[in-house]
N, C-alpha and C positions, 0 to 999 in steps of 0.2 A: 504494500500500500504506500508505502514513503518512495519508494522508486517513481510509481505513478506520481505522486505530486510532484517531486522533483521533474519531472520531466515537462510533466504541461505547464511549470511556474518556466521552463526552460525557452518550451516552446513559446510561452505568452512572453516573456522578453523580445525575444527573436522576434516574433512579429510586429510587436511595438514599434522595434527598431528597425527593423524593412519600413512599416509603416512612415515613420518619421523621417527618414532616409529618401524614399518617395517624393515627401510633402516637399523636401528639401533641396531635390536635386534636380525636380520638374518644374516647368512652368505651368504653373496653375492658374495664369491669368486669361480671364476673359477676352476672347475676340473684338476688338473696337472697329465700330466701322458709322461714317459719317450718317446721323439722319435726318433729313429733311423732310420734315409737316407742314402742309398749310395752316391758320390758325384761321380759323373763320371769326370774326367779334359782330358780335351782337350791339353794334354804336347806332344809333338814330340819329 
């Protein structure tokens, strides 16, 4: 039973740090691209 814990407390490290590692080494940023709306006003 301690075998098993240690191993998933092992694995859940591991993948923290892939996780983190990811967030870190990729670009995460959004796409930007110009947008043009008419604005209609409602002026009398």
């Amino acid at each position: 039973m301690k075998l098993i814990v240690k191993f998933l407390f092992v694995v859940a490290v591991l993948a923290l740090a892939g996780l983190s590692a990811f967030a870190y080494l990729t670009d995460l940023s959004p796409e930007q691209e110009p947008v043009t709306r008419p604005v209609i006003l409602d002026a009398q």
